[in-house]
MIVO-592080 format. One record per residue: residue number from 1; residue in three letters; x, y, z of N, C-alpha, C in turn. Coordinates in nm, 4 decimals. Each point is the difference from the previous one (the first is absolute). Layout:
<rs>
+------+------+----------+----------+----------+----------+----------+----------+----------+----------+----------+
! resi ! resn !      n.x !      n.y !      n.z !     ca.x !     ca.y !     ca.z !      c.x !      c.y !      c.z !
+------+------+----------+----------+----------+----------+----------+----------+----------+----------+----------+
!  NUM !  ALA !        X !        Y !        Z !        X !        Y !        Z !        X !        Y !        Z !
...
+------+------+----------+----------+----------+----------+----------+----------+----------+----------+----------+
</rs>
This chain:
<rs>
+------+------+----------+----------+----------+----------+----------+----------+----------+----------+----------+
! resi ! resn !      n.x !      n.y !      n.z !     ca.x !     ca.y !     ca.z !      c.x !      c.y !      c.z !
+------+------+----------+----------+----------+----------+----------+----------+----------+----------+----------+
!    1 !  UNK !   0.0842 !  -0.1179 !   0.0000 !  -0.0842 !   0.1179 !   0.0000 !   0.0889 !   0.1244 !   0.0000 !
!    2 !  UNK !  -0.0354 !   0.0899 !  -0.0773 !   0.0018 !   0.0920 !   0.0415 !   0.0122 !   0.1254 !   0.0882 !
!    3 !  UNK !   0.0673 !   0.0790 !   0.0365 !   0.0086 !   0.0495 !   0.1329 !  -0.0922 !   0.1230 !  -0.0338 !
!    4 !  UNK !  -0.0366 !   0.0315 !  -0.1356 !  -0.1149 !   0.1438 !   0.0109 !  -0.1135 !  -0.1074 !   0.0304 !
!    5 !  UNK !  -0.0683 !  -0.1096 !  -0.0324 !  -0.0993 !  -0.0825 !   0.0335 !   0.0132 !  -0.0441 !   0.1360 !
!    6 !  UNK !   0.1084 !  -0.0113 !   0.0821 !  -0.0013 !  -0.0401 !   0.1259 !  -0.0366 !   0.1224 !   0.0761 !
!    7 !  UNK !   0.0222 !   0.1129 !  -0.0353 !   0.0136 !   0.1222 !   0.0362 !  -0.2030 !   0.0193 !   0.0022 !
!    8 !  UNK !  -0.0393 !   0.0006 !  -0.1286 !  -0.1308 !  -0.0111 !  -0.0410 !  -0.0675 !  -0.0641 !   0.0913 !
!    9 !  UNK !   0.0183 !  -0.1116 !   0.0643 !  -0.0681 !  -0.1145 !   0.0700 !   0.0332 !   0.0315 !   0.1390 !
!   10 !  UNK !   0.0913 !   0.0641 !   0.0284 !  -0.0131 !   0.0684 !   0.1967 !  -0.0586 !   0.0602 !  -0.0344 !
!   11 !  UNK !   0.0110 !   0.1005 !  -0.0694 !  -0.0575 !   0.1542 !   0.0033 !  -0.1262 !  -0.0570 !   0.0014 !
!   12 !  UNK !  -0.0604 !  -0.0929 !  -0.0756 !  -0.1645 !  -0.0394 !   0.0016 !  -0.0464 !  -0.0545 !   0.1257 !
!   13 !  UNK !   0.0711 !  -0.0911 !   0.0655 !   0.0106 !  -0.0570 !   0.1208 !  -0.0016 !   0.0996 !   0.1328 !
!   14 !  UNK !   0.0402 !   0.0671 !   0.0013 !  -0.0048 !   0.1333 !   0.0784 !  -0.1372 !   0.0563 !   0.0134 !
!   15 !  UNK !  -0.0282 !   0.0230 !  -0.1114 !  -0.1382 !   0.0575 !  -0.0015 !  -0.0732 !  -0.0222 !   0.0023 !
!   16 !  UNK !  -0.0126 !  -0.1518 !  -0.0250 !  -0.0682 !  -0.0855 !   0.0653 !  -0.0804 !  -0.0387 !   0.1240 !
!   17 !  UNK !   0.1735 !  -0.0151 !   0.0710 !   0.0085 !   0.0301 !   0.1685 !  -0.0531 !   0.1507 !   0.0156 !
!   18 !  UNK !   0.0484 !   0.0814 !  -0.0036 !  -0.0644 !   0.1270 !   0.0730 !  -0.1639 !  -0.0135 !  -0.0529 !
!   19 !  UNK !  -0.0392 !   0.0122 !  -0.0994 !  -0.1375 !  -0.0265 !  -0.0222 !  -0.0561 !  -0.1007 !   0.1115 !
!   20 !  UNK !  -0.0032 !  -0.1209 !  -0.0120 !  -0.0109 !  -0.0915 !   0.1247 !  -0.0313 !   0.0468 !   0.1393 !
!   21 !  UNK !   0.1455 !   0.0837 !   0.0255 !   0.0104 !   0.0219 !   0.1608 !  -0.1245 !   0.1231 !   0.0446 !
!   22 !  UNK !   0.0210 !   0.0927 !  -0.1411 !  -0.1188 !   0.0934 !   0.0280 !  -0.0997 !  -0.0577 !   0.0039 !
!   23 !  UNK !  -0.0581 !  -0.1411 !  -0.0596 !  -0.1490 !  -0.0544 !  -0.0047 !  -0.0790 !   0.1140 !  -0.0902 !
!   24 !  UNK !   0.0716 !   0.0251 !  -0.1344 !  -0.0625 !   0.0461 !  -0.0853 !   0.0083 !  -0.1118 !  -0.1608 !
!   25 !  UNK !  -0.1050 !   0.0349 !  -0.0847 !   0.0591 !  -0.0690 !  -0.1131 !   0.0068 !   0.0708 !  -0.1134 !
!   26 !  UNK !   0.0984 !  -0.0590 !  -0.0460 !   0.0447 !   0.1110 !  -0.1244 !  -0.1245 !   0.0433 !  -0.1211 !
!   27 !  UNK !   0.0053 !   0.1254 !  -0.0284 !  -0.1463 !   0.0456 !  -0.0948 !   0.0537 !  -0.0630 !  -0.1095 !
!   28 !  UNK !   0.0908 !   0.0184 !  -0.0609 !   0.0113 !  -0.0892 !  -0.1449 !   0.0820 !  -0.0955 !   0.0354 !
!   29 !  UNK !   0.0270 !  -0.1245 !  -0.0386 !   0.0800 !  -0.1272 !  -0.0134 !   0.1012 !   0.0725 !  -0.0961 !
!   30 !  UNK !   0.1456 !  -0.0829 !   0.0448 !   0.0675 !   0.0415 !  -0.1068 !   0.0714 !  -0.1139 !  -0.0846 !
!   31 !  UNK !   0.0005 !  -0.1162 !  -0.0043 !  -0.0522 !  -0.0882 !  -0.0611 !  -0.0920 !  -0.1102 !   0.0286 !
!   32 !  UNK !  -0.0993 !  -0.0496 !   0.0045 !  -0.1131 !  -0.0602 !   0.0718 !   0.0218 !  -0.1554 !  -0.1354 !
!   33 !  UNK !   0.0070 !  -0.1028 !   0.0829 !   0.0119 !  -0.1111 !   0.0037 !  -0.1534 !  -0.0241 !  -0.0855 !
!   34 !  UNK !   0.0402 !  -0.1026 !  -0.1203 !  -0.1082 !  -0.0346 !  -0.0667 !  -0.0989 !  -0.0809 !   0.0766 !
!   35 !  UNK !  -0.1624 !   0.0411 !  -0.0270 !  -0.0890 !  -0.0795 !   0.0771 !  -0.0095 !  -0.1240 !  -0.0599 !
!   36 !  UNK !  -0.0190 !  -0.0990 !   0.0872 !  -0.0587 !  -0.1408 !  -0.0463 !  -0.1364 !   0.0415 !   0.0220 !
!   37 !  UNK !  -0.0940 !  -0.0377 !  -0.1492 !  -0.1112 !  -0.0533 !  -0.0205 !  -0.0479 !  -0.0720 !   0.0967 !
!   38 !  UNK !  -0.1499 !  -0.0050 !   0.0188 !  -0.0843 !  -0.0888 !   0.0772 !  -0.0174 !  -0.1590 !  -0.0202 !
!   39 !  UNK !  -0.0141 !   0.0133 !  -0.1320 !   0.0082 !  -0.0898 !  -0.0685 !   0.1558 !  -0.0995 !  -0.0068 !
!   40 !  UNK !   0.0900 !   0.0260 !   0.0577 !   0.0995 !  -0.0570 !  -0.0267 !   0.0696 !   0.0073 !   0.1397 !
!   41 !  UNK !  -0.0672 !   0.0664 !   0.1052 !   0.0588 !  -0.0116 !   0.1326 !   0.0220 !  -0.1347 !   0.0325 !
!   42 !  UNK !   0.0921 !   0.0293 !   0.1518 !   0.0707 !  -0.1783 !   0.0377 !  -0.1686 !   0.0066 !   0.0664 !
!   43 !  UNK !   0.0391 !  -0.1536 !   0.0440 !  -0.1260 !  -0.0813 !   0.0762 !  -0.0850 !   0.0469 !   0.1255 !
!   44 !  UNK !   0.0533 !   0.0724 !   0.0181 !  -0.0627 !   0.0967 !   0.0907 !  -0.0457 !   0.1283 !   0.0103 !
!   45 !  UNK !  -0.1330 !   0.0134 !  -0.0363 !  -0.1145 !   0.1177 !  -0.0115 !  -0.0143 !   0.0936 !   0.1361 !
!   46 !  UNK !   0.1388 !   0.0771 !   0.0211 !   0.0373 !   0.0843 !   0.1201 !  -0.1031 !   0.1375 !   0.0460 !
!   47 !  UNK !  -0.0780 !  -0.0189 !  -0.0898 !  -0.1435 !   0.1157 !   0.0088 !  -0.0993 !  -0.0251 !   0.1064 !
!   48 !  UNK !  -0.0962 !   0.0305 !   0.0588 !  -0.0688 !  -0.0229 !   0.0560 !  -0.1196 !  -0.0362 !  -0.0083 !
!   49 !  UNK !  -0.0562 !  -0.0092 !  -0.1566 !  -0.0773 !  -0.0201 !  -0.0497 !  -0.0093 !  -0.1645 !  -0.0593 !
!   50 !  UNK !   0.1015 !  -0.0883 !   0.0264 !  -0.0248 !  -0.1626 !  -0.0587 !  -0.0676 !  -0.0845 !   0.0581 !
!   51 !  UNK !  -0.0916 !  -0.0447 !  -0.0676 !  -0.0906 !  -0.1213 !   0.0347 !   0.0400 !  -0.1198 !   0.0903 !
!   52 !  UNK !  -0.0091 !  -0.0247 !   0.0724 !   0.0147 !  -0.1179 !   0.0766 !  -0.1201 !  -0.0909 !  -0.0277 !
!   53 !  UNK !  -0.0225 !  -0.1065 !  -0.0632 !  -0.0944 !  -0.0715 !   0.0084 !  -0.0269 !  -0.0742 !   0.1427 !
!   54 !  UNK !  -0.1456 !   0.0004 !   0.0297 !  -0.0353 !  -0.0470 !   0.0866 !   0.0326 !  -0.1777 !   0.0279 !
!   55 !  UNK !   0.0220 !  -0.0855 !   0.1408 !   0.0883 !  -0.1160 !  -0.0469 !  -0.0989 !  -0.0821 !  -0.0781 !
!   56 !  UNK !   0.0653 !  -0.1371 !  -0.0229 !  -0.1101 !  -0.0966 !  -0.0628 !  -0.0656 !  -0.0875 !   0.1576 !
!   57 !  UNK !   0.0923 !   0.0328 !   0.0973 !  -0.0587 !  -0.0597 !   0.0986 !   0.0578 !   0.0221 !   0.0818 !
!   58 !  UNK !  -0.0710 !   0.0812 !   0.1429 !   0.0500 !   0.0572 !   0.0684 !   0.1202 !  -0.0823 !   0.1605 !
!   59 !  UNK !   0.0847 !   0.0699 !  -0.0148 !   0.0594 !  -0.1017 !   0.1394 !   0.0191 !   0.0457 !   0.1118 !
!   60 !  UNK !  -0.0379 !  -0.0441 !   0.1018 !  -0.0251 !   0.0104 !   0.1415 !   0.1761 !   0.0240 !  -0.0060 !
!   61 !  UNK !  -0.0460 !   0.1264 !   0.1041 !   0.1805 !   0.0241 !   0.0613 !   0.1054 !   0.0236 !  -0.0953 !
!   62 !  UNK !  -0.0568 !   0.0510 !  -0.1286 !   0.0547 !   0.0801 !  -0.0908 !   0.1911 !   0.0381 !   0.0328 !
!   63 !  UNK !  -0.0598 !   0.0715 !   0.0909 !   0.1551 !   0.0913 !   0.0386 !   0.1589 !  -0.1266 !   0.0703 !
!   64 !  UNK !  -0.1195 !  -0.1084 !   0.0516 !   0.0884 !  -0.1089 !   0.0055 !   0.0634 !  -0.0919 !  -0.0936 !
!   65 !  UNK !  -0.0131 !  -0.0013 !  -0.0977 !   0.0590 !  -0.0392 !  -0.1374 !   0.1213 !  -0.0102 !  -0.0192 !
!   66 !  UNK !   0.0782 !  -0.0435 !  -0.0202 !   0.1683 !   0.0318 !  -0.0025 !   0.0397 !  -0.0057 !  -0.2092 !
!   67 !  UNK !   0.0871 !   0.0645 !  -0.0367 !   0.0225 !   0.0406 !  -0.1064 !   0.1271 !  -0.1354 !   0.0047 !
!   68 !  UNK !  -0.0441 !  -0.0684 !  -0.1378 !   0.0790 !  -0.0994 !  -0.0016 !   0.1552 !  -0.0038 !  -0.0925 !
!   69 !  UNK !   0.0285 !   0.1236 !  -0.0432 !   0.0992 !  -0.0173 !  -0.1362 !   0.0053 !   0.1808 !  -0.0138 !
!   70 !  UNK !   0.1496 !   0.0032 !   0.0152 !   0.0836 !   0.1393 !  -0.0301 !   0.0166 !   0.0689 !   0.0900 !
!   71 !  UNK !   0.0546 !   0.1476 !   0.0096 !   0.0286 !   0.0616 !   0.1402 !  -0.1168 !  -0.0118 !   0.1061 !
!   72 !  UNK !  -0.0469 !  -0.0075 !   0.0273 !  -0.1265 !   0.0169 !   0.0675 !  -0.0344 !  -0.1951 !   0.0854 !
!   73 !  UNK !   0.0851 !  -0.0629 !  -0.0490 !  -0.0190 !  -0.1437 !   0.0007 !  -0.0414 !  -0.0422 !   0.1904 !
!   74 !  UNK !  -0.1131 !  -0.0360 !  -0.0139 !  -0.0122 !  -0.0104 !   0.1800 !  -0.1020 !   0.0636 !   0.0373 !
!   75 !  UNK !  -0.0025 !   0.1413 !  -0.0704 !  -0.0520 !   0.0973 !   0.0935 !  -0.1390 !  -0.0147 !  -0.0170 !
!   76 !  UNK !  -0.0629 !   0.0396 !   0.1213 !  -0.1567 !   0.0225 !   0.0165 !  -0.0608 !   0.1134 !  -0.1192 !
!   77 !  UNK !  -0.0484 !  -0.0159 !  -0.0312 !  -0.0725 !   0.1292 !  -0.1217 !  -0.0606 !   0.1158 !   0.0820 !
!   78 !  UNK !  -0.0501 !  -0.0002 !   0.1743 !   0.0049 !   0.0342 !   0.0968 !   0.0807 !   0.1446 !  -0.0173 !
!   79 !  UNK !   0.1369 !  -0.0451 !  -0.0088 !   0.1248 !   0.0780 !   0.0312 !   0.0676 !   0.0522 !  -0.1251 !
!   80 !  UNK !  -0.0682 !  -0.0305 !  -0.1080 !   0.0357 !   0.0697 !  -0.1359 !  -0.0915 !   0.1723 !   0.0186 !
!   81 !  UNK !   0.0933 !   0.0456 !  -0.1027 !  -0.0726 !   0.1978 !  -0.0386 !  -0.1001 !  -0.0327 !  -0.0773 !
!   82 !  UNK !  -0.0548 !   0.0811 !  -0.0393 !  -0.1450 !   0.0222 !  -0.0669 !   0.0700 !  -0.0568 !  -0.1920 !
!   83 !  UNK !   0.0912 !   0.0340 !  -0.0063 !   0.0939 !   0.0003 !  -0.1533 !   0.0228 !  -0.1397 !  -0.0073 !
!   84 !  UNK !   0.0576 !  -0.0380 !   0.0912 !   0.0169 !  -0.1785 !  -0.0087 !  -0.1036 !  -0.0729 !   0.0053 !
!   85 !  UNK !  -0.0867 !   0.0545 !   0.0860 !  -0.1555 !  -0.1304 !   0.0206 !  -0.0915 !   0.0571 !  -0.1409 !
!   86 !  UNK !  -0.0097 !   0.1262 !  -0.0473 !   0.0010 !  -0.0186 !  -0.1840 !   0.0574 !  -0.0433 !  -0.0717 !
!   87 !  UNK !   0.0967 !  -0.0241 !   0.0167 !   0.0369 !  -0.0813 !  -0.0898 !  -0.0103 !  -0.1521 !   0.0075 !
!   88 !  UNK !  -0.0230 !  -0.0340 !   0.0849 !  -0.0299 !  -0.1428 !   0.0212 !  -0.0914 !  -0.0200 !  -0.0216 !
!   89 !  UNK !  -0.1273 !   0.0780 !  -0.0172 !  -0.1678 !  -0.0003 !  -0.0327 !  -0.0204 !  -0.0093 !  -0.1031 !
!   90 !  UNK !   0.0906 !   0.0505 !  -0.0935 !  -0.0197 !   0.0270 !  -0.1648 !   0.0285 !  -0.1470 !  -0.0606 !
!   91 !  UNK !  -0.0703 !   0.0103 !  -0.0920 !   0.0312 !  -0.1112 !  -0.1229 !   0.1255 !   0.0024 !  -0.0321 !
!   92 !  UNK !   0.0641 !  -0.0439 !   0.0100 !   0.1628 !  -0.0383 !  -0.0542 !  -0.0636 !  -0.1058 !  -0.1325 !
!   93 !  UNK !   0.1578 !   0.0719 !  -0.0322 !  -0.0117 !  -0.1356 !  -0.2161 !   0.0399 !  -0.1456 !   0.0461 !
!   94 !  UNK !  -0.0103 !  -0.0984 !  -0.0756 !  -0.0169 !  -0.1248 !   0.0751 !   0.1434 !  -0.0348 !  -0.0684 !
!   95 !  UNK !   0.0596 !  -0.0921 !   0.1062 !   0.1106 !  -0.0304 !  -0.0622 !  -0.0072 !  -0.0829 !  -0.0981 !
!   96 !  UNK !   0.0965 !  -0.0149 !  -0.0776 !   0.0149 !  -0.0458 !  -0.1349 !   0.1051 !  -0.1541 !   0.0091 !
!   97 !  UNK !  -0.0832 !  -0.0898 !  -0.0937 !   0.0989 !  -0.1376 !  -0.0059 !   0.0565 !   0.0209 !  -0.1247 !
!   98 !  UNK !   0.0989 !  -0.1265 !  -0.0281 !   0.1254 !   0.0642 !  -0.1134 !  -0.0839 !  -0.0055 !  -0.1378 !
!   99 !  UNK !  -0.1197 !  -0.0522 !   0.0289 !  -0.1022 !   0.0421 !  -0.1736 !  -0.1049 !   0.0787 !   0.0233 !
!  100 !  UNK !   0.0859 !   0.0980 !   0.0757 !  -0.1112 !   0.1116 !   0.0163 !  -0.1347 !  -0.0173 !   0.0383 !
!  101 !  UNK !  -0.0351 !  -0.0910 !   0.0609 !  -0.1304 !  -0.0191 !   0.0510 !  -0.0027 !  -0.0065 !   0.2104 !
!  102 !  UNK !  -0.1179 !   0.1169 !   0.0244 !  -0.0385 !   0.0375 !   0.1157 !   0.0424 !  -0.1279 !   0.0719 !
!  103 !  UNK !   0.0591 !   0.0179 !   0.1609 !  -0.0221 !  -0.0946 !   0.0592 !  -0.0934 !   0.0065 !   0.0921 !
!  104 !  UNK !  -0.1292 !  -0.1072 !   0.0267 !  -0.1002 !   0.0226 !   0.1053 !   0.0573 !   0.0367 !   0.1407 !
!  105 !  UNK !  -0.0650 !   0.1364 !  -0.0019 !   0.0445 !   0.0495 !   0.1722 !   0.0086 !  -0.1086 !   0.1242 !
!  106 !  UNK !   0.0657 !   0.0269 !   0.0360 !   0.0097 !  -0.0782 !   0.1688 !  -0.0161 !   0.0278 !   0.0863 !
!  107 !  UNK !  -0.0560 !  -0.1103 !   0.1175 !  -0.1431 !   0.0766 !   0.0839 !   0.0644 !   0.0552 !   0.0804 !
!  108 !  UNK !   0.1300 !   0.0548 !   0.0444 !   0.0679 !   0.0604 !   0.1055 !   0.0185 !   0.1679 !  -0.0702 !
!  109 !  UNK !  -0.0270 !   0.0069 !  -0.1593 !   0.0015 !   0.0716 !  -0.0550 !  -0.1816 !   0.0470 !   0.0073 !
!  110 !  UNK !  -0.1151 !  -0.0193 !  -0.0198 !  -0.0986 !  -0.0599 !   0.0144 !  -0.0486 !   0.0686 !   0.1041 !
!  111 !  UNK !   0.0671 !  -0.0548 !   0.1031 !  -0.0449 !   0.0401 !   0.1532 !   0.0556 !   0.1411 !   0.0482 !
!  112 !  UNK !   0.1619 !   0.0758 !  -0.0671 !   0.0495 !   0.0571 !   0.0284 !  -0.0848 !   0.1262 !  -0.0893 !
!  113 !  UNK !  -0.0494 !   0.0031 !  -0.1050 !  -0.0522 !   0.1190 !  -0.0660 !  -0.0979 !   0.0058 !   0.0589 !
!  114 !  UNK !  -0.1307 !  -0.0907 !   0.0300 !  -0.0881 !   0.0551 !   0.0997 !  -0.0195 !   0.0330 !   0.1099 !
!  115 !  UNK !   0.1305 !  -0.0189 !   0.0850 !   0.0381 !   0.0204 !   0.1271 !  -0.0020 !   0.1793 !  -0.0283 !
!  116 !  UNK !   0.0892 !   0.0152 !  -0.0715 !   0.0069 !   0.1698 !  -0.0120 !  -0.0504 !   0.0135 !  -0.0530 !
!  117 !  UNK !  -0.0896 !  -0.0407 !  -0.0940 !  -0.1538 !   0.1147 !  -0.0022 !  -0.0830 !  -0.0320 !   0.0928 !
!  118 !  UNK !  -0.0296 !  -0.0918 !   0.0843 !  -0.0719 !   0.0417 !   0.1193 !   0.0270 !   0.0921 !   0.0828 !
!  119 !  UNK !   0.1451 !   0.0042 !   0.0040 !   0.0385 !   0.0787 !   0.1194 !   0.0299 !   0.1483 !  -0.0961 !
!  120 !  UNK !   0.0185 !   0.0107 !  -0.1117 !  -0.0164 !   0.1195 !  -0.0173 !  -0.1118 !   0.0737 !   0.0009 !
!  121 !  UNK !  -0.1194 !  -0.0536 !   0.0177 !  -0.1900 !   0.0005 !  -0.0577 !  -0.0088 !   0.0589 !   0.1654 !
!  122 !  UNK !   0.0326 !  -0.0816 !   0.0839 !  -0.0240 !  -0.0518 !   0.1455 !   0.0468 !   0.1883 !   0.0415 !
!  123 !  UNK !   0.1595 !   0.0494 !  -0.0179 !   0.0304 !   0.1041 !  -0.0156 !  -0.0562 !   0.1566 !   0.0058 !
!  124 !  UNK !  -0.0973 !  -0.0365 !  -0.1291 !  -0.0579 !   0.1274 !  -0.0764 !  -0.1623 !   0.0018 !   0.0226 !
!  125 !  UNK !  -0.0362 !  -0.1170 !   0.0707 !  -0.1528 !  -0.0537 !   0.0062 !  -0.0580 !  -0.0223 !  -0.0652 !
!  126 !  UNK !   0.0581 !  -0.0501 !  -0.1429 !  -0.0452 !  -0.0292 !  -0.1380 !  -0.0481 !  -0.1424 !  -0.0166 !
!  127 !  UNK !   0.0362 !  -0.0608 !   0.1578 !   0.0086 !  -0.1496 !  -0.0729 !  -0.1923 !  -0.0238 !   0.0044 !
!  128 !  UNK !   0.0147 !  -0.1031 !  -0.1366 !  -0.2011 !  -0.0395 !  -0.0377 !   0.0607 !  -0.1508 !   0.0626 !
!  129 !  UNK !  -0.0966 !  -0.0191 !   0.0555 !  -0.0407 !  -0.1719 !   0.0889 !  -0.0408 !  -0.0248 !  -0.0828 !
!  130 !  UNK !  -0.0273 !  -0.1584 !  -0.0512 !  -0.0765 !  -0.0492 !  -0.0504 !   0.0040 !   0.0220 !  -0.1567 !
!  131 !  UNK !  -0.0819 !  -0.0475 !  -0.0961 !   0.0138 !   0.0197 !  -0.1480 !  -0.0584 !   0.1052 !  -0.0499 !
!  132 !  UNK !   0.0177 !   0.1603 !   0.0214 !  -0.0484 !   0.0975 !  -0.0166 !  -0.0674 !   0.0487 !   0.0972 !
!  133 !  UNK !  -0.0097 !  -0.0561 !   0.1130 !  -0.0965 !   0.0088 !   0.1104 !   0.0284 !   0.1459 !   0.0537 !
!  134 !  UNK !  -0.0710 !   0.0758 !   0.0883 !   0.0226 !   0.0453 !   0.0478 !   0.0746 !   0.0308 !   0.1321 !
!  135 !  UNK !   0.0788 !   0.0933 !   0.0094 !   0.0464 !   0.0056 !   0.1723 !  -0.0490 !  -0.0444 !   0.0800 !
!  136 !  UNK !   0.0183 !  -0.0361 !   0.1269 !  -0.0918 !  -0.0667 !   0.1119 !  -0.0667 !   0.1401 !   0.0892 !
!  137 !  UNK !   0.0506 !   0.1317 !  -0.0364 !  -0.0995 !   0.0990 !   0.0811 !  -0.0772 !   0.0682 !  -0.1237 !
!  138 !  UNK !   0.0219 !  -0.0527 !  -0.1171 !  -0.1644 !   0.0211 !  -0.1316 !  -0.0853 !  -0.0929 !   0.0500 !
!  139 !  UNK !   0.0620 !  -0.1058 !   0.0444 !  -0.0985 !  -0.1138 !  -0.0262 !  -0.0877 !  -0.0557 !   0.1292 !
!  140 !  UNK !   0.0770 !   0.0987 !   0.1164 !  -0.1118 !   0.0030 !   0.1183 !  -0.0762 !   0.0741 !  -0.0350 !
!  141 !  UNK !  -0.0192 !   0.1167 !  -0.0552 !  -0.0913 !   0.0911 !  -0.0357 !  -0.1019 !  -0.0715 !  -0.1037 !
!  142 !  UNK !   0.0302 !  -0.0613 !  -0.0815 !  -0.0891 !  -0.0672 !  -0.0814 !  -0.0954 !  -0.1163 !   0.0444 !
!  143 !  UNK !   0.0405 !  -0.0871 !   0.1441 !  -0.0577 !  -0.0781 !   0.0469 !  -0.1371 !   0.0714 !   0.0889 !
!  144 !  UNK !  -0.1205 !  -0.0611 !  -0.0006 !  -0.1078 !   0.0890 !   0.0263 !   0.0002 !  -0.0704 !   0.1612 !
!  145 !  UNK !  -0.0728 !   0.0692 !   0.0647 !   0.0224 !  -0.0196 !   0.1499 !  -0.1114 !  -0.1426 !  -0.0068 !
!  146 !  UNK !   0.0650 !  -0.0680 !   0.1532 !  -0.0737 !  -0.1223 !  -0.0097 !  -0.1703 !   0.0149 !   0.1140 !
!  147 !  UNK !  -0.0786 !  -0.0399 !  -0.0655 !  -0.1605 !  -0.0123 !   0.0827 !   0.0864 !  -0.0500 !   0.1291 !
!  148 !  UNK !  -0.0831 !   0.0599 !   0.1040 !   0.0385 !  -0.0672 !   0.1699 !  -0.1124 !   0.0444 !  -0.0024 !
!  149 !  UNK !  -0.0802 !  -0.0880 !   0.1126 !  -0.1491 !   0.0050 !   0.0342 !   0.0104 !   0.1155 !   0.0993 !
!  150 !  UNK !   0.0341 !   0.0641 !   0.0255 !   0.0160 !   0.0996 !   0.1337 !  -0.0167 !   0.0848 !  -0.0919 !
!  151 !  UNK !   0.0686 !   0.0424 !  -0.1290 !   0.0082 !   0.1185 !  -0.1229 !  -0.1978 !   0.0255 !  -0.0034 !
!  152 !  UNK !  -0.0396 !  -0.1441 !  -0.0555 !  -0.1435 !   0.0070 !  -0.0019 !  -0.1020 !   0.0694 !   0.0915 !
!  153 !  UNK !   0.0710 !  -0.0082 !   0.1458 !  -0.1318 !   0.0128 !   0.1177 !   0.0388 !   0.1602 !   0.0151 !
!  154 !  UNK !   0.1181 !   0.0325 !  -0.0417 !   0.0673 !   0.1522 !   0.0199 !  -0.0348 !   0.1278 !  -0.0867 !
!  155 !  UNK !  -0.1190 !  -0.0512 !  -0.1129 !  -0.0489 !   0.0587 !  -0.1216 !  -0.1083 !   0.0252 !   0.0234 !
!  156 !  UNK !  -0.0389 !   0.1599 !  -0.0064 !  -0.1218 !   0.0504 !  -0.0067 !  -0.1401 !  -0.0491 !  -0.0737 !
!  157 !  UNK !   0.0148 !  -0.0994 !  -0.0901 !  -0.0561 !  -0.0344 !  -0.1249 !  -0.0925 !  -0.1515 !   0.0657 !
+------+------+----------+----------+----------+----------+----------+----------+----------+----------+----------+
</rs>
């Protein structure tokens, strides 16, 4: 390199830092890093807006789950950030055999994606019981009160 480009690259670095330390941000970029597309982002939808599908079947003690494979190997889903237990909720691509054909998921895999979407649902109070069913405090409201013969003798009518 260069020593006017090394020169170029403190001097940018600097200003950087002082920008920083003030907790201001710079009004124009002075070279701004090309955006990645939506469409072509890595595997993880860092917005706040991504779908979590609801599970295929919900599991008791969710947060007790242990993550079976990669950094995280052991851990309770419990003790994962909000970024990690999304990502474990999401559809991942299925791995691939050497003729390119899907391999059927495995139930530790299975058990582990609906674990975190329960517990992410469980979270946000999103989670639906049942096959579209409603919440269990819609669905006290929807149950009509039960006849007790005392209701009867207690009525003006």
């Amino acid at each position: 390199m260069s020593e006017e480009l090394l020169q170029a690259i403190h001097q940018e670095l600097v200003s950087i830092r002082k920008l920083l330390a003030e907790g201001k941000q710079p009004s124009t970029p002075r070279s701004a890093p090309a955006r990645v597309s939506a469409s072509s982002s890595s595997s993880f939808s860092g917005g706040g807006d991504e779908q979590i599908p609801q599970p295929a079947e919900i599991v008791a003690n969710a947060g007790d789950v242990q993550v079976h494979f990669g950094k995280n190997n052991g851990v309770p889903l419990s003790k994962l950030g909000e970024r990690s237990l999304s990502w474990y909720a999401q559809e991942q691509a299925p791995r691939l055999d050497s003729s390119g054909n899907p391999y059927a998921p495995r139930p530790q895999e299975i058990k582990l994606r609906n674990a975190a979407r329960t517990l992410w649902h469980q979270n946000r109070g999103t989670l639906v019981t049942g096959a579209g069913a409603p919440s269990s405090s819609v669905a006290e409201e929807l149950v009509e009160p039960s006849s007790h013969p005392s209701d009867e003798e207690a009525s003006p009518f």
